[in-house]
C-alpha positions as CSV (number, residue, x, y, z in Angstrom):
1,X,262.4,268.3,38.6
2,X,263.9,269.0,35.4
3,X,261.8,271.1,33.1
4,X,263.0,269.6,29.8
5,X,262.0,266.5,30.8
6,X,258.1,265.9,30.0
7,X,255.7,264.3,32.0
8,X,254.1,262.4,29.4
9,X,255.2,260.7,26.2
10,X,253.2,259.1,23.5
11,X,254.8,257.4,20.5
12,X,253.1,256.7,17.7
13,X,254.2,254.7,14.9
14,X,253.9,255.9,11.6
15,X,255.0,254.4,7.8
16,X,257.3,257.6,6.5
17,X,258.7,260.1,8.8
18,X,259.1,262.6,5.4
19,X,255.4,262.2,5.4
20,X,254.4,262.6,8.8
21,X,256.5,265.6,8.7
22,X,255.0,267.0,5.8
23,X,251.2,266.6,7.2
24,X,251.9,267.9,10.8
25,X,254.9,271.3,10.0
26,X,254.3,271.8,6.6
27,X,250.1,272.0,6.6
28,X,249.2,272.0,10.2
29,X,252.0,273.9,11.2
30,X,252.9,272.4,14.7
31,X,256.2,272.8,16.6
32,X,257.2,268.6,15.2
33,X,261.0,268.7,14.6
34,X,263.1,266.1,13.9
35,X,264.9,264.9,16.9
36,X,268.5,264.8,17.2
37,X,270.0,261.3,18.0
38,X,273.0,259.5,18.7
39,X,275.0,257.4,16.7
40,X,272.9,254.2,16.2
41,X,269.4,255.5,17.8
42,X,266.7,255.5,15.6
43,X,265.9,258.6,13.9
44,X,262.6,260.3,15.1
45,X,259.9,263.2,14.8
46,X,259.2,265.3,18.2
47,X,256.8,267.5,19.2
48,X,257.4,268.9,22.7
49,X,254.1,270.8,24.5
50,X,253.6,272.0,28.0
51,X,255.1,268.7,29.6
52,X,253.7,266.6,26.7
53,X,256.1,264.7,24.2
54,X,254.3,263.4,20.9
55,X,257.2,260.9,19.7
56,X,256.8,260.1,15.9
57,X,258.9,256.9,15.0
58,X,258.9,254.4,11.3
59,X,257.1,251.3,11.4
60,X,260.0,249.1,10.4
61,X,262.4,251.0,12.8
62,X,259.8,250.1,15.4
63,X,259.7,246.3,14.0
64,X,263.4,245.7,14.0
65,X,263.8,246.7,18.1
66,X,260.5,244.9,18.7
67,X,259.8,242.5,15.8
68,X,256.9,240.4,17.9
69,X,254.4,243.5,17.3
70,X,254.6,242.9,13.1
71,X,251.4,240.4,13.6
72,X,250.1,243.0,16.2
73,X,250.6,245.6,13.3
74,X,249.1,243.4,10.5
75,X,246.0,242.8,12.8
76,X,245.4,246.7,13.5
77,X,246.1,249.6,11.4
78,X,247.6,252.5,12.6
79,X,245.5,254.8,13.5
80,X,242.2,253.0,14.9
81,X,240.9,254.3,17.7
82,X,243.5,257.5,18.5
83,X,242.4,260.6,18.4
84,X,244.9,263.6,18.2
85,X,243.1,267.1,19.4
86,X,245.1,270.6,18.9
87,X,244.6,274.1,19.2
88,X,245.9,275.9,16.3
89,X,245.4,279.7,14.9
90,X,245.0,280.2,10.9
91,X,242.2,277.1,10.7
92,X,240.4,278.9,7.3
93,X,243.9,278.6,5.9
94,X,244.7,274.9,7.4
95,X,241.5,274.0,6.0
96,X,242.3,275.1,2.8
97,X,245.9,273.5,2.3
98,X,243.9,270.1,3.8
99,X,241.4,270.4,0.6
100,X,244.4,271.2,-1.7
101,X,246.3,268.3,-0.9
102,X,243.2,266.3,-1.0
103,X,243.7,264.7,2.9
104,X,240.8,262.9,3.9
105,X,238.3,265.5,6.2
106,X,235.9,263.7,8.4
107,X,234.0,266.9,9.4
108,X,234.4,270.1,7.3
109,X,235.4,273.2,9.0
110,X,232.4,274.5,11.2
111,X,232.2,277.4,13.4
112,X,230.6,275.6,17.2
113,X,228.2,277.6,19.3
114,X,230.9,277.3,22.6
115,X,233.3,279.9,20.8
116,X,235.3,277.9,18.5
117,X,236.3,276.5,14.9
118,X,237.2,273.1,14.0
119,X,237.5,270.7,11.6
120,X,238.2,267.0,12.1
121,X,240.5,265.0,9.7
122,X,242.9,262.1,9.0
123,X,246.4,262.1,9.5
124,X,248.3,260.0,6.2
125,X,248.5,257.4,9.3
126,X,244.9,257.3,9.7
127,X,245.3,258.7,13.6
128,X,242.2,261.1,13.6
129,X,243.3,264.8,14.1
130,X,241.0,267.3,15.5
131,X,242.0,271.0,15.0
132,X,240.3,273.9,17.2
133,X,240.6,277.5,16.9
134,X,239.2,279.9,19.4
135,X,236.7,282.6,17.9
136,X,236.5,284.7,20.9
């Protein structure tokens, strides 16, 4: 099997790509690149894990392929019921970019008793992101 090919995809659909990309390289620091596309295809965020793809594509670009979902998106916000969990290093300094750009936290930064840091919070999508750091 080809190794660049991953085992699982997710797409989710977001409203700006600029601001996805902001939230998840510029304060989270995750490997999310833009992807590179041919002529035509719609332009796209990646992240590429351990087999995983996390597929990051515009709500209108998603409408125009598939315009029966716009009711589907009217009815259900983005967001609802997805929950994005990532192991990251430099939380205290995550955490601290998160409160200066005033993103919505759910649960503050806390220190667990099973060896690790997290904080949960809101992507600008509203798709809850969980972020864990070992302390051990």
């Amino acid at each position: 099997m080809n190794r660049h090919v991953p085992k699982v995809s997710i797409q989710l659909t977001v409203a700006n790509l600029s601001t996805t990309e902001a939230f998840y390289v510029g304060i989270l620091e995750l490997p999310v690149r833009r992807a590179m596309t041919v002529l035509g295809a719609p332009e796209h965020l990646e992240m590429k894990i351990d087999g995983w793809e996390l597929i990051f594509v515009e709500e209108a670009t998603v409408l125009k392929v598939h315009p029966v979902l716009e009711e589907r998106f009217a009815m259900f916000p983005k967001g609802v019921g997805a929950t994005l969990h990532f192991r990251v290093s430099g939380l205290d300094d995550i955490y601290q970019a998160l409160l200066e750009e005033e993103m919505e936290i759910l649960y503050p930064l806390e220190e667990q008793p099973y060896g690790v840091k997290d904080l949960w919070c809101f992507d600008p999508d509203g798709y809850m992101v969980v972020l864990e750091e070992s302390t051990r």
